[in-house]
C-alpha positions in Angstrom: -1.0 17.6 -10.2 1.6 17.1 -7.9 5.0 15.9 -8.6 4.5 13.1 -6.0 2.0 12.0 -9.0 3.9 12.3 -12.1 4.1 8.3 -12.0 0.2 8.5 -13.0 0.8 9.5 -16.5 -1.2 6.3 -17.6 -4.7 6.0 -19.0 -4.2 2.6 -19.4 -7.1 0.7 -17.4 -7.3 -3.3 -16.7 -10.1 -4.9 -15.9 -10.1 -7.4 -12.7 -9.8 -10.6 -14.6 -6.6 -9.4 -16.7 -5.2 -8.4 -13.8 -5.4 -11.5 -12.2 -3.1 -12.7 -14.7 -0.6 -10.5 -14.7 -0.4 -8.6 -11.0 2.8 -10.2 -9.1 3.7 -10.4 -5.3 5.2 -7.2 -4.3 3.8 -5.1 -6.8 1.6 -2.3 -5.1 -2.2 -0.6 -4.9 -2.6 2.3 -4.7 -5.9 4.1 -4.2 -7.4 7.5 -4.1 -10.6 7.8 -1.7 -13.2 10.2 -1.1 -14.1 9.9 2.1 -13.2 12.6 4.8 -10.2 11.7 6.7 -8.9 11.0 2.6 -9.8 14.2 1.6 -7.6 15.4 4.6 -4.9 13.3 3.9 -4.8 14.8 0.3 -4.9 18.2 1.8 -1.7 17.8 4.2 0.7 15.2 1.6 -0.1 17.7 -1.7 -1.2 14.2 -3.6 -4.3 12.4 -4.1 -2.8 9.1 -3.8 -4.3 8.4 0.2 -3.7 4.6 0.5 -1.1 2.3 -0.4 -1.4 -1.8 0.0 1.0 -4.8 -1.1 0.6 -7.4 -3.2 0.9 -10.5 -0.7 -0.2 -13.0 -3.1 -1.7 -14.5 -6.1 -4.2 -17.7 -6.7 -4.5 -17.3 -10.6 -5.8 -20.2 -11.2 -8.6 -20.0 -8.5 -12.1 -19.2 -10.4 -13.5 -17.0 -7.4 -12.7 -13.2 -7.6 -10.7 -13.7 -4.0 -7.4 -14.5 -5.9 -5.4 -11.8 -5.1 -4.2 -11.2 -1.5 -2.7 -7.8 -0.2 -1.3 -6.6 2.8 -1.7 -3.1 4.2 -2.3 -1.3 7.7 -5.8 0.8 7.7 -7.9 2.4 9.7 -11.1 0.7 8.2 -12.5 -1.8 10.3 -15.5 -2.8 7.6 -13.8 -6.1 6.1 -11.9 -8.6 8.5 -8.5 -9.6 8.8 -8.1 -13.3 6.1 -6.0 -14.4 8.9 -6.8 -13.4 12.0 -10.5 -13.1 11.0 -11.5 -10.0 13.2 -12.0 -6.2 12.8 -9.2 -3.8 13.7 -7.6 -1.0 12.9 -3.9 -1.8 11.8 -2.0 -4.6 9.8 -4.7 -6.7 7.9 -4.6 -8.9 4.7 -7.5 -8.5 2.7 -8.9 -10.2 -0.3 -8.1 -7.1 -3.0 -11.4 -7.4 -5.0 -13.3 -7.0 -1.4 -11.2 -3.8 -0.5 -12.3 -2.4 -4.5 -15.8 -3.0 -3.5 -15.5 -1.4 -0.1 -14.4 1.7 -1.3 -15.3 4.9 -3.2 -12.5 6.2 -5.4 -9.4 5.2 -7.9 -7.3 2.5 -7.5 -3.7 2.0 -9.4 -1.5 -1.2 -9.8 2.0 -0.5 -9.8 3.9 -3.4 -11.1 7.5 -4.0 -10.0 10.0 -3.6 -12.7 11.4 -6.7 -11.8 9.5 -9.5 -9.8 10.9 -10.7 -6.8 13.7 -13.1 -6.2 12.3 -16.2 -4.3 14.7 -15.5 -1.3 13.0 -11.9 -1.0 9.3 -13.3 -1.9 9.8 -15.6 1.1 11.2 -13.0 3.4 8.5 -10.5 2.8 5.7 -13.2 3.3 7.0 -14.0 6.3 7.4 -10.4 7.9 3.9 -9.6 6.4 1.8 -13.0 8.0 4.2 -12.6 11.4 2.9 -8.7 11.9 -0.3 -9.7 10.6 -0.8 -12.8 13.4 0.6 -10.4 15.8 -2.1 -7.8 15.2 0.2 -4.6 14.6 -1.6 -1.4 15.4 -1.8 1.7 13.3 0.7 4.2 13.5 -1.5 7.2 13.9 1.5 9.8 15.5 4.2 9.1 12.9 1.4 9.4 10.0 0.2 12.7 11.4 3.5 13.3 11.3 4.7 13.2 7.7 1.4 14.4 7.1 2.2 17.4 8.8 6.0 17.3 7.5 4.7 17.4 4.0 2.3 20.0 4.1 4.6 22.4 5.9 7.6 21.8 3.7 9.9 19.3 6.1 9.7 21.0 9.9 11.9 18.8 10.9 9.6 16.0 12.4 11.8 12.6 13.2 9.3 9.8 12.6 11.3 6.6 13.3 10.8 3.6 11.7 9.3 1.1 14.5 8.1 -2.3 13.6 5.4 -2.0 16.7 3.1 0.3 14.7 2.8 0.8 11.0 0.6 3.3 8.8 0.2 2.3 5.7 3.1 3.5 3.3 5.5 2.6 6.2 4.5 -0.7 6.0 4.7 -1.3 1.7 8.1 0.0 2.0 9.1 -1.9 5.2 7.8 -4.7 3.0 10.0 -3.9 -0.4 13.4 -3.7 2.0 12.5 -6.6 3.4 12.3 -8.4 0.0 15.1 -6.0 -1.3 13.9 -4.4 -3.2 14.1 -1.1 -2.1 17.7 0.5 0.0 17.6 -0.1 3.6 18.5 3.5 4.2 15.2 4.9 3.2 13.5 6.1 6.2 9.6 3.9 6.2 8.1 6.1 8.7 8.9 9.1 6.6 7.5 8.9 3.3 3.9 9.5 2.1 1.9 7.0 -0.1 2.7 9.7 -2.9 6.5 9.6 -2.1 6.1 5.8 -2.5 5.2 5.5 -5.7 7.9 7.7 -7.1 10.3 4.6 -5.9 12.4 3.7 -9.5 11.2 0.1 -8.8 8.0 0.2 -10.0 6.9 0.8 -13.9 4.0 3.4 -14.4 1.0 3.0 -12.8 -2.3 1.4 -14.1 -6.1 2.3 -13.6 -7.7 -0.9 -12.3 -10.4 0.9 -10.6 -12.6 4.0 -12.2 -15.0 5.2 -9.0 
């Protein structure tokens, strides 16, 4: 296993319905898929965590299994956008137990060490429902590129971070400066989904989905 998963030392697994009770806004899922472009995405980062998402919000108290709201930029187009209500590749919030059912693989929480502050909460909601409305496309070039960074040992590719298009690990950590959580001088548009999860913020990760 890679070192960008040494975080995944758990066996720990919760089921939905604990988790409900306990996952926080700003705490991160991360999932590990099967599907082609994943298995090419595992291939070029050296890590089999493929997809990272943010925890947006929580409706604990709400009896349906759409309680917990995350935001993330994909290129699946199988579940609409909760706000904007259409299919696109990019920025989308998404019901989390719709995005378990809609794909094959693992999925991690990793809670925040410490929850937000309600000055960050606030901030980071904002940013995420403003690049949400505005229907923020995926970054496809700068992902390729730390893709291709990763796997060739750093070749000296400059992604930039750039608000106008985010893949998906640039947008959680985009999200956790924003809330600040995480230092502003950490390049977004240069990390991997593994290289996110080895951020000191977050406690070890737990197994909330087994296939």
């Amino acid at each position: 296993m890679s070192n960008s998963d040494n975080k995944e030392t758990s066996v720990t697994s919760l089921s939905y319905k604990d988790l409900r009770e306990k996952v926080k806004p700003g705490d991160v899922i991360v999932f590990s898929t099967t599907d082609i472009p994943s298995n090419v995405v595992k291939l070029a980062t050296k890590s089999h965590y493929v997809h990272v998402a943010i925890v947006h919000s929580v409706y604990p108290g709400d009896d349906t299994p759409d309680s917990i709201l995350i935001a993330e930029s994909h290129i699946d187009t199988s579940l609409p956008s909760v706000g904007r209500g259409d299919y696109k590749i990019g920025v989308q919030l998404q019901w989390l137990w719709a995005r378990l059912k809609s794909q094959d693989g693992l999925a991690w929480w990793a809670p925040l060490k410490t929850p937000l502050t309600n000055e960050g909460l606030s901030k980071m909601q904002a940013w995420l429902y403003k690049i949400e409305k505005e229907g923020i496309s995926y970054d496809f070039v700068q992902a390729v590129g730390v893709g291709l960074d990763s796997f060739f040992g750093n070749i000296g590719l400059k992604n930039t971070t750039d608000d106008s298009a985010l893949f998906c690990s640039e947008l959680v950590t985009r999200a956790l400066q924003i809330a600040g959580v995480v230092d502003d001088s950490i390049n977004a548009s240069g990390l991997t989904p593994g290289k996110v999860m080895e951020f000191t913020c977050f406690q070890e990760t737990i197994l909330i989905k087994e296939k």
